[in-house]
C-alpha positions in Angstrom: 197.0 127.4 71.7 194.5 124.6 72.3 190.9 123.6 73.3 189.3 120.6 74.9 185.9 119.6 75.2 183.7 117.5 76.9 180.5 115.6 75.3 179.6 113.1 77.5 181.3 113.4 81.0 182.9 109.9 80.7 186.8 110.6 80.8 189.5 107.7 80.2 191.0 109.1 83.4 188.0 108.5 85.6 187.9 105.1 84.2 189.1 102.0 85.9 190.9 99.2 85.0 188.3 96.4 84.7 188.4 93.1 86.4 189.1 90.0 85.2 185.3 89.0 85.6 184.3 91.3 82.6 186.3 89.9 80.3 185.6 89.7 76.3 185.8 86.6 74.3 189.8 85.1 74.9 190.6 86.0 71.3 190.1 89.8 71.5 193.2 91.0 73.7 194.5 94.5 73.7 197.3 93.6 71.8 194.9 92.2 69.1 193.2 95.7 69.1 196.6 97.8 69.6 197.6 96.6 66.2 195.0 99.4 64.7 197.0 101.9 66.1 198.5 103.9 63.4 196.5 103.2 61.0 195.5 105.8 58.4 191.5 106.3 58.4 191.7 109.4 56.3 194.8 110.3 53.5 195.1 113.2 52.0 191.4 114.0 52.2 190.2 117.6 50.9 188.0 120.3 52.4 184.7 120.3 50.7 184.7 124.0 50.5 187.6 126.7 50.9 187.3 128.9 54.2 184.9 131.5 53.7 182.7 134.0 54.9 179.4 132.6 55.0 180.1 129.8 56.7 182.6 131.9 59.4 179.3 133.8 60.0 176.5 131.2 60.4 179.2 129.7 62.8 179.4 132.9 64.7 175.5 133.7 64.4 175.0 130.2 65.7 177.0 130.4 69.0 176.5 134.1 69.1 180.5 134.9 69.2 180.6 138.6 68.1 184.4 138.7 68.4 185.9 141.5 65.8 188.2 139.3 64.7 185.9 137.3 62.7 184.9 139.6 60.1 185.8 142.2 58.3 188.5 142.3 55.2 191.1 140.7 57.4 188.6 137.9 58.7 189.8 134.7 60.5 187.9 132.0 61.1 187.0 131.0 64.9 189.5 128.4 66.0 186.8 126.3 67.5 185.6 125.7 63.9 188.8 123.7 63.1 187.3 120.3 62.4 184.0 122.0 60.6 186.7 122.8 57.2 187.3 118.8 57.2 183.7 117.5 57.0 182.2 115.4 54.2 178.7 116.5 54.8 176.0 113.8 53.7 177.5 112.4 51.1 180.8 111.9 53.1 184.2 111.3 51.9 185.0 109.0 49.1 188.6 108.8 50.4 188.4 107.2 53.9 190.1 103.9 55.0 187.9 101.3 56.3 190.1 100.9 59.7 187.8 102.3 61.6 184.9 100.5 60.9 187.1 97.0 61.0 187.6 98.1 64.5 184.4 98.9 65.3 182.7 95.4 64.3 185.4 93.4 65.8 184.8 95.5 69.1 180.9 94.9 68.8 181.2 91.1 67.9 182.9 91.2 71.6 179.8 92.4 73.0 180.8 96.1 72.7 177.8 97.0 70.9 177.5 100.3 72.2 179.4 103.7 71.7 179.6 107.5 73.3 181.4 110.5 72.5 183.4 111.3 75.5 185.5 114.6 74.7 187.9 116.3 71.6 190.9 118.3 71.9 192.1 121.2 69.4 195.3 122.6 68.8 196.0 125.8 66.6 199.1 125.9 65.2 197.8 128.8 62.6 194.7 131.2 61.9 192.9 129.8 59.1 191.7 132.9 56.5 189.3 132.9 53.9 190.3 131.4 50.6 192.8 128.9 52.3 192.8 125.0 51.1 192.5 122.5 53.7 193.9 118.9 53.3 194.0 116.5 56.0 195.0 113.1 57.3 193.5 110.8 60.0 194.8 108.1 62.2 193.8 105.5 64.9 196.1 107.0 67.7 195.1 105.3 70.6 193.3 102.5 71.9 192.8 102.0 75.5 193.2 98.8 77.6 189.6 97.6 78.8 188.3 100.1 81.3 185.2 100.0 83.5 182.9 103.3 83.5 179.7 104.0 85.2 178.2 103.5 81.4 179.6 100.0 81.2 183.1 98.3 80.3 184.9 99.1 77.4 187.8 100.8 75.3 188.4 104.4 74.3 189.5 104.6 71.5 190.7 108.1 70.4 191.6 109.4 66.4 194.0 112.0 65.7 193.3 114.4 62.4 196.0 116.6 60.9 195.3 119.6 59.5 196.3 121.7 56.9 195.8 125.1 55.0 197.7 125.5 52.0 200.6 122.9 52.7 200.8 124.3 56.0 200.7 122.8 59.5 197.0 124.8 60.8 195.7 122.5 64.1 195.4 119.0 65.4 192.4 117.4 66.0 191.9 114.7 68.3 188.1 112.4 69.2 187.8 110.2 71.2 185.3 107.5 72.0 183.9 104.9 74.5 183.1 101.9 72.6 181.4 99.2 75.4 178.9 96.7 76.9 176.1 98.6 78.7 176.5 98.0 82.8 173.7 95.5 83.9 171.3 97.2 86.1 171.2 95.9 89.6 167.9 93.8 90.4 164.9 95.2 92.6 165.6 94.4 96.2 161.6 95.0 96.7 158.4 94.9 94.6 156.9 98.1 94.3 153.3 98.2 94.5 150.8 98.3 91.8 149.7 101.3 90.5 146.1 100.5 91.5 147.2 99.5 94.7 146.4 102.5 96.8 146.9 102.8 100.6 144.1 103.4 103.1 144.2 106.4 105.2 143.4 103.9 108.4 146.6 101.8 107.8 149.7 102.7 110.0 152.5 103.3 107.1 149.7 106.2 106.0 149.4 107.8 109.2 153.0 107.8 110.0 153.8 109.6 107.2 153.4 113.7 107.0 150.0 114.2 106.5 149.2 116.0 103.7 145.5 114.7 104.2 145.2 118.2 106.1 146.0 119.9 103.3 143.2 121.2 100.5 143.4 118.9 97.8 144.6 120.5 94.1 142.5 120.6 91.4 143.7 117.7 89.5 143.2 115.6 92.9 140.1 116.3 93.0 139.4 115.1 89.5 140.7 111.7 90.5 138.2 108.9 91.8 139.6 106.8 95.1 140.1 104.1 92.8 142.6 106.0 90.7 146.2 106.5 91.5 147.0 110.6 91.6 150.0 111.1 89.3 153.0 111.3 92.5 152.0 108.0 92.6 152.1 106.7 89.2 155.2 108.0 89.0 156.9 106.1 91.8 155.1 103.1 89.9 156.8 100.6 87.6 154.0 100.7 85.5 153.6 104.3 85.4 152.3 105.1 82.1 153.2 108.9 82.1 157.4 108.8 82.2 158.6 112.0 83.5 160.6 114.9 80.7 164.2 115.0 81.7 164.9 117.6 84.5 166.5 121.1 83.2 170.1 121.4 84.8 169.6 124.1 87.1 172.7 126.5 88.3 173.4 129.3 89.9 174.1 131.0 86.4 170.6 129.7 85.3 168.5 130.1 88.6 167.0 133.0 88.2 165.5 132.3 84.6 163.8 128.7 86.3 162.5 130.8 89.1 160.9 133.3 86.6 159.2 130.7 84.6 157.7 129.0 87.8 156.0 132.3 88.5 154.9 132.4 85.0 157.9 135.1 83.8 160.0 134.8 80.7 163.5 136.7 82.3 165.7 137.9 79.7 169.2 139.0 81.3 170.6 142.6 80.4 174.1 144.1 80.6 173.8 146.9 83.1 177.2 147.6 81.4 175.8 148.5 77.9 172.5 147.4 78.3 172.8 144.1 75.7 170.0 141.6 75.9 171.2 138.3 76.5 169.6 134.6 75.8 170.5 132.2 76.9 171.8 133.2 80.5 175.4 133.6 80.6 177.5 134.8 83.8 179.1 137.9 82.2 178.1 140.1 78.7 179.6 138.4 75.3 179.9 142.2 74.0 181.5 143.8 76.9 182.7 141.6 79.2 180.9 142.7 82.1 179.8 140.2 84.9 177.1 142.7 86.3 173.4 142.0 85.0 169.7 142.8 86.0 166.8 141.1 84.1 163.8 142.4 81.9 160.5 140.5 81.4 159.7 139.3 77.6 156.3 140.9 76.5 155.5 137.3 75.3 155.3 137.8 71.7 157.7 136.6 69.1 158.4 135.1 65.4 159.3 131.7 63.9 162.8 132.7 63.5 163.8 128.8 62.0 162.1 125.5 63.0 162.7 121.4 62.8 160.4 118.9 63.2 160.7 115.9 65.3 160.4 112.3 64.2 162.3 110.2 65.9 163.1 108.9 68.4 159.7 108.3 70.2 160.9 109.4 73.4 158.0 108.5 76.0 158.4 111.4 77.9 157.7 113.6 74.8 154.7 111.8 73.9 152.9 112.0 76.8 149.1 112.7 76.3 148.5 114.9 79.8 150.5 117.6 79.1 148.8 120.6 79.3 149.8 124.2 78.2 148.6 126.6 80.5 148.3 130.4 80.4 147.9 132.7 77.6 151.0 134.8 78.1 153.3 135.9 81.1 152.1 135.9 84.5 148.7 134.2 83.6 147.6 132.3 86.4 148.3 128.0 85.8 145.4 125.9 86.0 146.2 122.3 85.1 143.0 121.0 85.5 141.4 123.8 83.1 143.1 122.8 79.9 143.1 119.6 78.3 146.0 117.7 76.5 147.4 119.9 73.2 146.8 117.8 70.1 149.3 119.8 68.0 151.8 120.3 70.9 154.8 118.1 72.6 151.9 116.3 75.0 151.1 114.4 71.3 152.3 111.5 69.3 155.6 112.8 67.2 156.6 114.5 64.9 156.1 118.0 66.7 157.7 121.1 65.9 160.5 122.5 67.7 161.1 126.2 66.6 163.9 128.9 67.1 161.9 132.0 68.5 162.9 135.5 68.1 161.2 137.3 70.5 159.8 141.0 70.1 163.3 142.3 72.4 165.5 140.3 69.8 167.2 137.9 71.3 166.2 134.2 70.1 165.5 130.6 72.2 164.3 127.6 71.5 161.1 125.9 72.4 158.3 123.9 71.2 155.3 125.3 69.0 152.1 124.4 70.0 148.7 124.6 69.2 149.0 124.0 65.2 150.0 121.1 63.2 154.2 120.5 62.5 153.4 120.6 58.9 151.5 123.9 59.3 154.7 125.7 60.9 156.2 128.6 58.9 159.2 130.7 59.5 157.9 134.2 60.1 154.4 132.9 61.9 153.8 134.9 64.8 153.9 133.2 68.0 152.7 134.0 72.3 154.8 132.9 75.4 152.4 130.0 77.2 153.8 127.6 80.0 153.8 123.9 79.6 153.1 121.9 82.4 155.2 119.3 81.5 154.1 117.0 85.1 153.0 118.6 88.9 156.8 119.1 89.4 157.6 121.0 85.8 156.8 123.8 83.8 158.3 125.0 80.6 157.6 128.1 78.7 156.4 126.9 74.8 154.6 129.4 71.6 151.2 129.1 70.6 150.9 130.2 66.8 148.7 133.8 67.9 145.6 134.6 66.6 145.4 135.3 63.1 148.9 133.8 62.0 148.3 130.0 61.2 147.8 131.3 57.6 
């Protein structure tokens, strides 16, 4: 039995062979990097903890896997949490190798400074129980020749880790990386105009254009002087001071929850098998198996289940100062132009609080909390539904601490 997984999309076998312009320093051939194969980065390291309960449950609770099997006096652990047994936490492991990281700074004195996750692969050999001692060791297995990748060129380089539980054979383990120079952007073929630099209705590339001059302006147009640029512009600007959040990856598994939220709905799916709330949205029932479904709308209120609080990185997008929360629960009509920027929310300066929700149906998702300080969040707080409007193109469903809770 085995599992792979993919983290970043970049596979070795969608890689190419690179060409002999993007070539490291002479001294670093593949042979020279091929000589790591092999090489121990782990012996005989120890599980920090035995396989138990608690931790089977958080694991299950966390990627809501209600499978039988996983408790009860003749538990198993989930075999996805093979590698979780083997890690040294924040204090790490005192008995790793330092192979890894020899190969790491000769690759980024090269150049290849940079480095991704591209995918893992599991394979069980045994169930692992609680009470069982797992021992492990690590190697180098693999690294590739020089390989060009939409990210840039570079090797993958790809550790095996050998697991045990009590002496005996449990699963293999294997990671793999890209380690390489980031691809230089191609240059501008045109300059773009300035963001001030507005077109006049008279002037032919305007009128050729569909007109939207016939159409009524919105309500954040009309807040905008003619010497102003409106924010479609800005955004097709270099100097665009409002960057863009990153666009939600829309399916047809997911559909339906987007379309609720632009209409100002927080769509929760239900089993019409055995009626199960689900969150997120999934294409069949995790209890039943059932791939039929209909949908019921969340009231809008909801708990702090568990938070974090963001400091880092600054992400520009995340720091915007025009976002604007809009609506006080579902189906409240948006008006971007009647609420200003959200001091305590994700339109300000970081750290901001992003919270795990458990709504009044039970189910759970996670969101920003806006309206109060990050310091000021508590688990328990009570919390509404409100839509973020992220940009004219986006809207995202956040909490606002309700009335009466921010003590």
């Amino acid at each position: 039995m085995n599992g792979v997984s993919g983290v970043s999309g970049v596979s070795p076998e969608g890689a190419k062979a690179a060409g002999p312009g993007d070539g490291p320093p002479p001294d670093l051939t593949h042979e020279r990097l091929k000589a790591y194969e092999g090489r121990p980065t782990a012996a005989a390291g120890v599980g920090k903890d035995l396989v138990n309960e608690p931790m089977i449950r958080h694991w299950c609770e966390a990627v809501g896997d209600t499978h039988p099997a996983y408790r009860g006096p003749d538990a198993i652990a989930p075999p996805t949490m093979l590698q979780a047994w083997t890690m040294g936490g924040l204090s790490g492991h005192a008995d790793r190798s330092g192979a890894y990281d020899e190969l790491s700074r000769l690759l980024d004195s090269a150049g290849y400074t940079s480095i991704v996750a591209t995918d893992c692969e599991q394979e069980y050999l045994r169930p692992l129980r609680p009470g069982d001692r797992i021992t492990f060791d690590s190697v180098i297995e693999s690294v590739s020749e020089r390989k060009t990748t939409k990210l840039g060129t570079g090797h993958f380089i790809t550790t095996r880790m050998d697991i045990r539980a009590d002496g005996e054979p449990a699963g293999t383990h294997r990671f793999r990386v890209l380690k390489y120079a980031p691809a230089a952007r191609p240059p501008k073929t045109a300059e773009r105009p300035k963001a001030t630099e507005r077109p006049k209705a008279t002037e032919p590339s305007r009128a050729a254009a569909p007109s939207r001059a016939t159409e009524q302006p919105t309500a954040a147009e009309q807040c905008i002087t003619p010497e102003q640029p409106t924010a479609a512009e800005q955004r097709k600007t270099p100097e665009r001071r409002t960057p863009l959040r990153p666009r939600p990856v829309i399916n047809r598994d997911n559909a339906g929850f987007w379309e609720g939220v632009r209409r100002h709905r927080l769509l929760i799916q239900r089993c019409t098998g055995c009626r199960t709330l689900r969150f997120p949205w999934l294409p069949g029932c995790n209890a039943c198996g059932s791939p039929e479904w209909d949908t019921v709308g969340a009231s809008g209120a909801g708990t702090v289940f568990s938070y974090v609080v963001m400091h880092h990185p600054p992400f520009p997008a995340f720091t915007a100062p025009d976002q604007q929360a809009d609506g006080a629960g579902p189906g409240a009509a948006a008006d971007p132009a009647a609420a200003g920027p959200d001091p305590a929310g994700p339109g300000a300066a970081s750290p901001y609080a992003v919270g795990l929700i458990e709504l009044a149906e039970g189910v759970r998702m996670v969101s920003n909390i806006v309206g109060t300080p990050y310091d000021k969040v508590r688990i328990g707080m009570p919390v509404r539904l409100e839509f973020l409007r992220a940009d004219e193109e986006l809207e995202l469903p956040v909490f606002r601490v309700a009335e009466g809770g921010e003590g």
